[in-house]
C-alpha positions in Angstrom: -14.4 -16.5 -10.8 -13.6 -19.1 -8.6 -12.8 -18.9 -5.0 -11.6 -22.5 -3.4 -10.4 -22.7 0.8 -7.2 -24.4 1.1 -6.7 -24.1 4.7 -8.1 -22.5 7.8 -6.6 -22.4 11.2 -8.7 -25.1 13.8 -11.0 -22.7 15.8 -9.3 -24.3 19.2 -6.2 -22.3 18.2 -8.1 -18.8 18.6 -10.0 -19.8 21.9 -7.2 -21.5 23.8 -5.3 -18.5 22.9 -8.6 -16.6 25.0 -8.3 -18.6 27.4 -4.4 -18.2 28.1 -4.8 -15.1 28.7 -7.5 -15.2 31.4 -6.3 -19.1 32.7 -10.0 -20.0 32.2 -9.0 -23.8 30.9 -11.4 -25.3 33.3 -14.0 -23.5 32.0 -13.3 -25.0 28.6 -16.2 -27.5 26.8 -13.5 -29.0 24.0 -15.1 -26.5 21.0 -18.7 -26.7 22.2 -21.1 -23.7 22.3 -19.2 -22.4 25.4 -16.0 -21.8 23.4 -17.6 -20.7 20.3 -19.3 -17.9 22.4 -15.9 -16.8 24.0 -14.6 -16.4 20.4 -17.3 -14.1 19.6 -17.9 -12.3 22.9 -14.0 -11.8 23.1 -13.4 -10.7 19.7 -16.2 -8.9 18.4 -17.9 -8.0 21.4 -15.5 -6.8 23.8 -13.2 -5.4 20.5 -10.5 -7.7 21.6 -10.0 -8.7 18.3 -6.7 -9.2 18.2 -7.1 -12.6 19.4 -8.5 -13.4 16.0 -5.3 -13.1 14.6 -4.4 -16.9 15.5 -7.2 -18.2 12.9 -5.2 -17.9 9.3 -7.0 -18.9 6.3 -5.4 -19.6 2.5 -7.6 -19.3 -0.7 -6.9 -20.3 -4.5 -8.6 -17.6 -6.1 -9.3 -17.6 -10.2 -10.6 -16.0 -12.8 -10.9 -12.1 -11.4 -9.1 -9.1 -13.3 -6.1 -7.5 -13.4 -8.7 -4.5 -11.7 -9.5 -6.7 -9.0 -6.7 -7.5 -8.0 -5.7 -4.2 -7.9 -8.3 -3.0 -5.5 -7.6 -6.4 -3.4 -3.7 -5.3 -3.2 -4.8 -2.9 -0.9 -5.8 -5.1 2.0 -1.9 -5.2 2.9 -2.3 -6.9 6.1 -2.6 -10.5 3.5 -0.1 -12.2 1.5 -0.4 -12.7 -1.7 1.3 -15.2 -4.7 0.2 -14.3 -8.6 0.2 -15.5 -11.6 2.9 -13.9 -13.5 2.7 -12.1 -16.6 6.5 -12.6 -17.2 6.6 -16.0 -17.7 2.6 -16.8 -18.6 1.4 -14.5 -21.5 2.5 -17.4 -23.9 -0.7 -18.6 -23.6 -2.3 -16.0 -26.0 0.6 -17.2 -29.0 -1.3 -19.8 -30.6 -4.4 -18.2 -30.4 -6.4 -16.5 -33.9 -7.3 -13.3 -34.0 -10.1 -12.1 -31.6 -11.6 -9.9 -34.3 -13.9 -9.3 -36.1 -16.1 -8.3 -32.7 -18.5 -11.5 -33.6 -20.5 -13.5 -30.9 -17.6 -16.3 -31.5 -14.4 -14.4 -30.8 -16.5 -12.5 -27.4 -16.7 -16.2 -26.0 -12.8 -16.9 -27.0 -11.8 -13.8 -25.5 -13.9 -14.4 -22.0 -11.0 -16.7 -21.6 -9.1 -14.6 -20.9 -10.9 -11.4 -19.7 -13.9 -10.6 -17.5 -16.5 -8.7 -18.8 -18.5 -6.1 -17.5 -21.6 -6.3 -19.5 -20.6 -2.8 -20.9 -20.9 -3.8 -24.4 -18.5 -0.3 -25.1 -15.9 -1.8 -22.1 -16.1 -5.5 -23.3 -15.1 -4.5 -27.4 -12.4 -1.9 -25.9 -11.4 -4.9 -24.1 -11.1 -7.7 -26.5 -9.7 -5.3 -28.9 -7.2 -5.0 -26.2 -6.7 -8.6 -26.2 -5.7 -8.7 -29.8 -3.2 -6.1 -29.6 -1.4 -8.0 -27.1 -1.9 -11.0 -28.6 -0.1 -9.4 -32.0 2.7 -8.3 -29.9 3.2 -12.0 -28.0 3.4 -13.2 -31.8 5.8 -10.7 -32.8 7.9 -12.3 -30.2 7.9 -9.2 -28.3 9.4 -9.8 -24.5 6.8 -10.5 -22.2 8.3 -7.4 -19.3 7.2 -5.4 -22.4 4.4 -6.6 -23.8 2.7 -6.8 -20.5 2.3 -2.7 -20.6 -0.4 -3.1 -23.3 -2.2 -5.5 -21.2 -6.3 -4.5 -20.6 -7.1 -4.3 -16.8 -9.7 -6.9 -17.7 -6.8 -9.5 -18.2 -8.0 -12.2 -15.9 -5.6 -13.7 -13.2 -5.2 -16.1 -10.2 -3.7 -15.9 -6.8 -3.1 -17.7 -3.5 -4.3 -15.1 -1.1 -3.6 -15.9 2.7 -4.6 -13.8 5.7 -6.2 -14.0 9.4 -9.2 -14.0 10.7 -8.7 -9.8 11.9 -7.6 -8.9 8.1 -10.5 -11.0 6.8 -13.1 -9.2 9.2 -12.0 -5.8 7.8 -12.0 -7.4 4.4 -15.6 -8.4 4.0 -16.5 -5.2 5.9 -15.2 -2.7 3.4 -15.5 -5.1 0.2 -19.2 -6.0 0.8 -20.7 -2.4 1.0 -22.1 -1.1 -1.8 -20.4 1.2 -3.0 -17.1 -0.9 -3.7 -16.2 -1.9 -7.0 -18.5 -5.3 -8.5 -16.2 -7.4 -9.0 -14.4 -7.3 -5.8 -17.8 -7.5 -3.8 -18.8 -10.4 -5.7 -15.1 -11.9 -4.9 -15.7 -11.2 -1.1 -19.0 -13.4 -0.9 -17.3 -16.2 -2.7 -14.6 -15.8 -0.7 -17.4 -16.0 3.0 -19.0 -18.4 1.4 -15.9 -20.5 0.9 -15.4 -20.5 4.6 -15.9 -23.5 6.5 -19.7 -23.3 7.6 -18.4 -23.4 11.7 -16.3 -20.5 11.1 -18.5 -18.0 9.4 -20.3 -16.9 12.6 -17.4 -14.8 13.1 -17.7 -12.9 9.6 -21.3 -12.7 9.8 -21.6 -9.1 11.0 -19.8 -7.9 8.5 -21.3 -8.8 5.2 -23.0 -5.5 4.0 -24.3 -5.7 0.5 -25.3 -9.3 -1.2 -25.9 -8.9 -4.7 -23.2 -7.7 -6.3 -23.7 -7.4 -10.3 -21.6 -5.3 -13.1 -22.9 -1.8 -13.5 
């Protein structure tokens, strides 16, 4: 999995929007510790976190499963652009067989899938992979090959949201009790912040080792 930034919004952008609304320019030290505090004290202080909405942020994400991205498809207040199966399963036609279930074809097939360290779920898996590898080589469409794809099928993303959205992200996608994989994805994905904005996500990062079960 990797998670790299491609853009974030200028923090001047979230606290000259504060300061709009209270006229409080004057008061303004051009992004020193005064204006960083407004953020904070504005938005996650006094709740008025809507103002974090004018800080946007863009990711390139790879290498997480078709299950990931699942459970990050529910975080609808993000856009999202992803790899499609329709036109990129072609890349599984020149491959050999992924069987026997030998130490050699498990490290082919991580190319393609994550594993869980479930030795039962990483051999359902990779057999998986070799079914729908024999269908891509049967020249079978890829809208219906796709059906027979494993959930461990790994993928890649642009994934684009503000500040607010990201907030409730970590939040929920940090605790404990959410899936591995995605927890794991939502550390990369703070730790991918630039290092003067994550005093604003801070708060919200619950659990920090995230490992398969």
């Amino acid at each position: 999995m990797q998670v790299l930034l491609k853009h974030a919004t200028p923090l001047s952008c979230c606290y000259e929007a504060i300061r709009t609304c209270y006229q409080s320019f004057g008061y303004s030290d051009n992004g020193g510790r005064k204006d960083l505090e407004l953020i904070d004290r504005v938005a996650n202080k006094y709740r008025h976190n809507s103002t974090l909405e004018h800080l946007f942020y863009n990711f390139d994400i790879q290498g997480i499963s078709r299950a990931c991205l699942q459970e990050l498809a529910r975080h609808r207040m993000a856009s999202f652009s992803v790899k499609s199966s329709r036109y990129t399963l072609r890349e599984l036609k020149n491959e050999e067989s992924f069987l026997p279930l030998e130490a050699h074809n498990l490290e082919r097939a991580q190319k393609f899938l994550v594993f869980t360290g479930v030795e039962a779920v990483d051999c359902a898996s990779v057999q998986a992979l070799e079914n729908l590898r024999l269908l891509i080589v049967q020249n079978i469409k890829n809208d219906y090959a796709k059906f027979a794809m494993p959930e461990s099928y790994k993928t890649s993303l642009a994934f684009s949201l503000n500040a607010r959205s990201l907030q409730n992200f970590l939040s929920l996608r940090t605790d404990s009790k959410a899936l591995w994989e995605i927890r794991a994805l939502a550390l990369k994905i703070y730790e991918a912040l630039p290092e003067e904005h994550r005093y604003l996500f801070t708060h919200c990062l619950k659990h920090e080792n995230p490992t398969p079960c």
